[in-house]
C-alpha positions as CSV (number, residue, x, y, z in Angstrom):
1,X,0.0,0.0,0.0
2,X,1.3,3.6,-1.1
3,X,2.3,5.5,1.5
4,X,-0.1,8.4,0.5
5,X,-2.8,6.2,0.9
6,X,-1.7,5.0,4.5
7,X,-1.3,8.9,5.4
8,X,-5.2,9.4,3.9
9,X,-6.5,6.4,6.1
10,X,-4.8,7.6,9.2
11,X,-6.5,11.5,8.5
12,X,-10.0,9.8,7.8
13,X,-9.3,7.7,10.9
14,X,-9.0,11.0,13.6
15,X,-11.5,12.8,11.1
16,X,-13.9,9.8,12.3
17,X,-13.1,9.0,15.8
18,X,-12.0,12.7,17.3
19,X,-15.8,13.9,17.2
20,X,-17.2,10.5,19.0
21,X,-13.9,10.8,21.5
22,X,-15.3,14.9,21.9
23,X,-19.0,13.9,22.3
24,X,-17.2,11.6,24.6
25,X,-15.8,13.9,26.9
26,X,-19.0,16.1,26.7
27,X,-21.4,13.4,28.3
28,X,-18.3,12.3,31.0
29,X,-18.5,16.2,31.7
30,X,-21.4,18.1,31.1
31,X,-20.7,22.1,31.0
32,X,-23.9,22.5,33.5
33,X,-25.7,20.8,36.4
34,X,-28.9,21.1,38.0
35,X,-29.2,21.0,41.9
36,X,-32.5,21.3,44.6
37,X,-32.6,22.2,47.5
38,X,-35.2,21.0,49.6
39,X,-37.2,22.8,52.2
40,X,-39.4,21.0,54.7
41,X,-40.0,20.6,58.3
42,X,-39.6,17.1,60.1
43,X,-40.9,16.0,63.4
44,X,-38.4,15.4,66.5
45,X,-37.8,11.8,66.9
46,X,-40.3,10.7,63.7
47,X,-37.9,9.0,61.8
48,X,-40.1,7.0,59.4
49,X,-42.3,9.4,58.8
50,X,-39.5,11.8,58.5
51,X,-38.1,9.7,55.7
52,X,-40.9,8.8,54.3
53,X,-41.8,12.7,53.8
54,X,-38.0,13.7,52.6
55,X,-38.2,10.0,50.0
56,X,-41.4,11.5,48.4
57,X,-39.6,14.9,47.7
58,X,-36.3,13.8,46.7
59,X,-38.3,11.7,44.1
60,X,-39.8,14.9,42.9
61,X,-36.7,16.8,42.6
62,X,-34.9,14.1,40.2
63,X,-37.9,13.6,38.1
64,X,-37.1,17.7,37.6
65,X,-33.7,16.8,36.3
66,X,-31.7,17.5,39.8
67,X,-28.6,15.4,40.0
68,X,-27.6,16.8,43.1
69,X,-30.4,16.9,46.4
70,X,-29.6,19.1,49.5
71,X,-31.8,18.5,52.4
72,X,-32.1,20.4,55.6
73,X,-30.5,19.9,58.7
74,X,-31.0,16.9,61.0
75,X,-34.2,16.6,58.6
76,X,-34.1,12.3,59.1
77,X,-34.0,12.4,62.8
78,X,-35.6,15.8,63.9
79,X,-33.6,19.0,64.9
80,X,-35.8,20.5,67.6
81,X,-40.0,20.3,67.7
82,X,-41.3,23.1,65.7
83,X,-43.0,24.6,68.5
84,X,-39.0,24.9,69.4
85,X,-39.9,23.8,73.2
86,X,-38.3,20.1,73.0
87,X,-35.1,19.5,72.1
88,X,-32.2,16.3,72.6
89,X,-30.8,16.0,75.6
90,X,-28.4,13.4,77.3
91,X,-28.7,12.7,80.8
92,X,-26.4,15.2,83.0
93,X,-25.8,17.4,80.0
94,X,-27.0,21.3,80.5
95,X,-29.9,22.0,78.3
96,X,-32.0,25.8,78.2
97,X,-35.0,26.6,80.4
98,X,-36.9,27.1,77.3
99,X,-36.4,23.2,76.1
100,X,-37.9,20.1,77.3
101,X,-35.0,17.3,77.1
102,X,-35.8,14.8,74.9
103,X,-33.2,11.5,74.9
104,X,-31.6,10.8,71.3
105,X,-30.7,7.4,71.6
106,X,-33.6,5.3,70.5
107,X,-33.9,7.8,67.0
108,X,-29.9,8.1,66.8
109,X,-28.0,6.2,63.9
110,X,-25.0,4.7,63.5
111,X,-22.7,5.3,60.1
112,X,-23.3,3.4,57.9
113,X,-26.3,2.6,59.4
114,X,-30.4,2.4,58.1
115,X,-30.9,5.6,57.1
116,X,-27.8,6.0,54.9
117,X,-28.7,2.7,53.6
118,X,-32.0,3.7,52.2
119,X,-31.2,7.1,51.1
120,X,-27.9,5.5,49.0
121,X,-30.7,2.8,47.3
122,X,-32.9,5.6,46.7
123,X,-30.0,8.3,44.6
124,X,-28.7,5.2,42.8
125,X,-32.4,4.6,41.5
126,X,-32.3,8.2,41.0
127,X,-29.0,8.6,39.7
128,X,-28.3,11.5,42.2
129,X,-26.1,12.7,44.8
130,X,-27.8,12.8,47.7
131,X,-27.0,14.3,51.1
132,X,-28.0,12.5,54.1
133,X,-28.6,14.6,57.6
134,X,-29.3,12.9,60.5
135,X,-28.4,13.0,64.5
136,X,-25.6,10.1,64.8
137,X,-24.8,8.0,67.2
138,X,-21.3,6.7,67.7
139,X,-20.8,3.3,67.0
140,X,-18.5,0.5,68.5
141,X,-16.8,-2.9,67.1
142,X,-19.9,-4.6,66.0
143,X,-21.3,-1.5,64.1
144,X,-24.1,-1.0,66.3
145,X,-24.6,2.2,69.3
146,X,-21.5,2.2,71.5
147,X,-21.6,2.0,75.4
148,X,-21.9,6.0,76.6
149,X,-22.0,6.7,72.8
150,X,-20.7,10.1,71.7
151,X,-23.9,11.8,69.2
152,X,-23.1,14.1,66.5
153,X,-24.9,16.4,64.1
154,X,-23.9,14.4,60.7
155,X,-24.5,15.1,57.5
156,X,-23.2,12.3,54.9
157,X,-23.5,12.4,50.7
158,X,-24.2,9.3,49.1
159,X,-23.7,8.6,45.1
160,X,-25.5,8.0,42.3
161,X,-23.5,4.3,42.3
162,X,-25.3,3.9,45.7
163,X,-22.5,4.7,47.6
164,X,-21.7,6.2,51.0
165,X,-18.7,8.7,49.7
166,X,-18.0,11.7,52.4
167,X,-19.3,11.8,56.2
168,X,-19.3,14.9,58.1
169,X,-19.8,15.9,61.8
170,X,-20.8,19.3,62.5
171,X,-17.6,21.0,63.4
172,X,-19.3,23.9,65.3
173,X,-22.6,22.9,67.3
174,X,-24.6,26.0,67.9
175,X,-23.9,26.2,72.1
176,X,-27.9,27.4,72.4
177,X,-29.6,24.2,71.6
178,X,-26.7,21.9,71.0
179,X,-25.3,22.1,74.3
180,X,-27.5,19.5,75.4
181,X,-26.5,17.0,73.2
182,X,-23.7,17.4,70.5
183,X,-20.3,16.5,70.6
184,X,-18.2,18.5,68.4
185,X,-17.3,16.6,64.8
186,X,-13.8,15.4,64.8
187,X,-13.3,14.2,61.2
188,X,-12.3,17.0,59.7
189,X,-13.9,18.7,56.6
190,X,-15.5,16.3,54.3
191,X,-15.3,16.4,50.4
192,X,-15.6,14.6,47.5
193,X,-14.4,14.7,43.7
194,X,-18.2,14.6,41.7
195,X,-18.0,15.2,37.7
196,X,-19.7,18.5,38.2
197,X,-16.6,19.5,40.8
198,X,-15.4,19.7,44.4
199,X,-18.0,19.4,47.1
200,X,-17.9,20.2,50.4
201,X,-20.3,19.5,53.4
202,X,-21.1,21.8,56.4
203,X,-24.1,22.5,59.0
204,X,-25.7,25.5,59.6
205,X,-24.2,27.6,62.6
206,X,-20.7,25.9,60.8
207,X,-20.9,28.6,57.7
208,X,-19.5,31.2,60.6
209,X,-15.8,29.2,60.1
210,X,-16.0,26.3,57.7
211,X,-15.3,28.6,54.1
212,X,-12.1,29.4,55.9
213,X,-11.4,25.9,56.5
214,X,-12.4,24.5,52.8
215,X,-10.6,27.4,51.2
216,X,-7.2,25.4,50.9
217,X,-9.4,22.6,49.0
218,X,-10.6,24.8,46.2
219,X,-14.0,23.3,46.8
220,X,-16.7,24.3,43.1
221,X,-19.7,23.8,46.5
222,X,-21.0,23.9,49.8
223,X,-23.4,21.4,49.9
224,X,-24.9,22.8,53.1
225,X,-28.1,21.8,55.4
226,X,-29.4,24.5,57.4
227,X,-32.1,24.7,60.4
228,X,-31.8,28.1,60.9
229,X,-33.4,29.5,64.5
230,X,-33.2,33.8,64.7
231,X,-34.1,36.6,66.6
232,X,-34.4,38.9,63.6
233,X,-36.1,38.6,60.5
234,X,-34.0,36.1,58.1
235,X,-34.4,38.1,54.9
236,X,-31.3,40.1,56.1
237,X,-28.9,37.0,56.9
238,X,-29.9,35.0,54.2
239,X,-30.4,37.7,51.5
240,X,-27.8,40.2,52.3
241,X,-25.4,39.1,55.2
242,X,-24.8,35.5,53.4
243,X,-24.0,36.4,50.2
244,X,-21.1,38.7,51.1
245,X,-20.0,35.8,53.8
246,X,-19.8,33.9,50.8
247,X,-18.0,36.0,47.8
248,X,-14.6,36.5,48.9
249,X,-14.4,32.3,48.5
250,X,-15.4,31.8,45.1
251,X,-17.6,28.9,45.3
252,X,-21.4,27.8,44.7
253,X,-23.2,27.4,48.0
254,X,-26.4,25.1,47.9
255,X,-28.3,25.8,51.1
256,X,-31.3,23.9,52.2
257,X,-33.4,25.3,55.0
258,X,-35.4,23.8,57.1
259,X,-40.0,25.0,57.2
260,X,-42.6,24.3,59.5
261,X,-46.1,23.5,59.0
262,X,-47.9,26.3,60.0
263,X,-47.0,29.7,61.8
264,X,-44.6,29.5,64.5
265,X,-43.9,32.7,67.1
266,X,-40.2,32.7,66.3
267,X,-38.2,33.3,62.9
268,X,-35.8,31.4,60.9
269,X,-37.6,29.1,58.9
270,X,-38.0,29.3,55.5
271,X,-35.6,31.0,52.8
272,X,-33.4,28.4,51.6
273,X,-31.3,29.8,48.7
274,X,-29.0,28.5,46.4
275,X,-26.1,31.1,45.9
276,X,-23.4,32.0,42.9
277,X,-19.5,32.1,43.7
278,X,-19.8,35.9,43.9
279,X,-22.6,35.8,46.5
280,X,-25.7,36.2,44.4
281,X,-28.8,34.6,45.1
282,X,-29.9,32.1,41.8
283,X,-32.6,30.6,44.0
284,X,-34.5,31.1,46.8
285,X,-37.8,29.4,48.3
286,X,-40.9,31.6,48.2
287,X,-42.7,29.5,51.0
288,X,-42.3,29.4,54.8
289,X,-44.7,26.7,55.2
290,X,-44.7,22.8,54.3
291,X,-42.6,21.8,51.3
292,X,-40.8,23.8,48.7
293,X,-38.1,22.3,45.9
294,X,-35.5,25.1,44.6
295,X,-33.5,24.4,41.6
296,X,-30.6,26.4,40.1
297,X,-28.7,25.4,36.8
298,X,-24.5,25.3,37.7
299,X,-21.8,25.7,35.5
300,X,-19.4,23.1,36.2
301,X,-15.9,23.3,37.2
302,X,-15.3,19.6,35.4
303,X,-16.1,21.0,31.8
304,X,-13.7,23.7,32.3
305,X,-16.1,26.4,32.9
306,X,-15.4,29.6,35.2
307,X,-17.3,29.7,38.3
């Protein structure tokens, strides 16, 4: 064979296979993603029907096209009542005059443990990432509670492969109602390489110190439960205070607050918000009551895009 022809054959070759190898590429990384965030309230201690509620709206979310699911704080186990006058409390622990103790061992899970285990069946069926918040209790040798277990506020993501792949404990309990019950996380930050980018996990009253702490990790997002309790109204925090917390680190920040499900006399419910790299709000629920899905379409880092 003439080497003119063997040159042509090679050209037609890369002509034909540089396009599928592109298109390739293109699906591995796609140059957008959506996400939800998911606002709802959850009973203190009502773990089945707290799962059963979150199961129902998680479904919801990926039938819109979300590939990755934030839910609120402590939403599988219960943060405090809504009424806010029962909270967790361990025996001998100091807890506020304005709570009713409540102990969280019998609603408490281990890691792994039944909770992550359903949640990581249902974002393979979904083909989501999926984080999972829940009060945990520490467990021993045989995987199940430990004698005088430590608990901590945990929020863990699980994969679209139906995998648990990062675990978190809160790393900063808020002292007010946390006090009672929470021992502060010792595992670090938590993040995990997705083909949209970087996450990383934090809790609530943990936004006050945890950019600082991801900011070496170049995370593309927070993926960030919230159960939010204030004096003042929220719209300032969550609208105005938040967003310039957020710019001078350069990363998305998907927030999911927790509701109630009717009026309560304090504030802090409500207003979950999805927020750019430079602070500004893509998303934000228009509800303070029941159930409310947010989306927001993300450029990714994994296709090369700027934030």
């Amino acid at each position: 064979m003439a080497p003119s022809t063997l040159i042509h054959q090679a050209s037609l070759f890369l002509v034909l296979t540089l396009p599928l190898n592109l298109l390739a590429q293109s699906a591995e990384k796609p140059a957008t993603v959506k996400v939800a965030s998911i606002q709802c309230s959850s009973d203190l201690g009502d773990v089945e029907g707290n799962r059963k509620k979150l199961a129902a709206l998680i479904e919801e979310a990926a039938k819109q096209g979300a590939k990755i699911v934030v839910l609120p704080e402590a939403a599988i186990t219960g943060y405090l009542s809504q009424d806010l006058k029962t909270n967790w409390q361990l025996e001998g622990w100091p807890i506020e005059k304005s709570f009713k103790g409540k102990d969280p061992l019998p609603f408490a899970e281990t890691v792994p443990g039944p909770s992550t285990d359903q949640f990581a069946a249902l974002a393979k069926k979904l083909g989501i990432y999926l984080t999972v918040p829940l009060v945990e209790v520490e467990a021993g040798p045989d995987g199940k509670p430990a004698k005088d277990p430590k608990f901590y506020n945990t929020v863990c993501l699980v994969s679209p492969q139906g995998e648990l792949v990062a675990h978190y404990r809160k790393l900063t309990p808020w002292p007010y109602p946390e006090k009672s019950w929470a021992t502060p996380g010792d595992l670090g930050v938590a993040t995990y390489q997705t083909e949209y980018g970087l996450v990383g996990l934090g809790i609530c009253f943990d936004i006050h110190k945890i950019l600082e702490k991801y900011e070496p990790h170049h995370i593309w997002a927070l993926l960030y439960p919230i159960a939010w309790v204030d004096q003042e109204h929220p719209a300032d925090w969550f609208w105005h205070r938040m967003p310039a917390r957020i710019k001078p680190f350069n990363h998305y920040v998907i927030g999911a607050n927790w509701s109630v499900d009717q009026k309560q006399k304090w504030r802090g419910y409500g207003f979950t918000t999805i927020y750019a790299p430079d602070g500004e709000v893509l998303a934000t629920a228009k509800s303070l009551h029941g159930s409310e899905i947010i989306y927001a379409d993300l450029k990714t880092d994994s296709a090369g895009n700027e934030k």
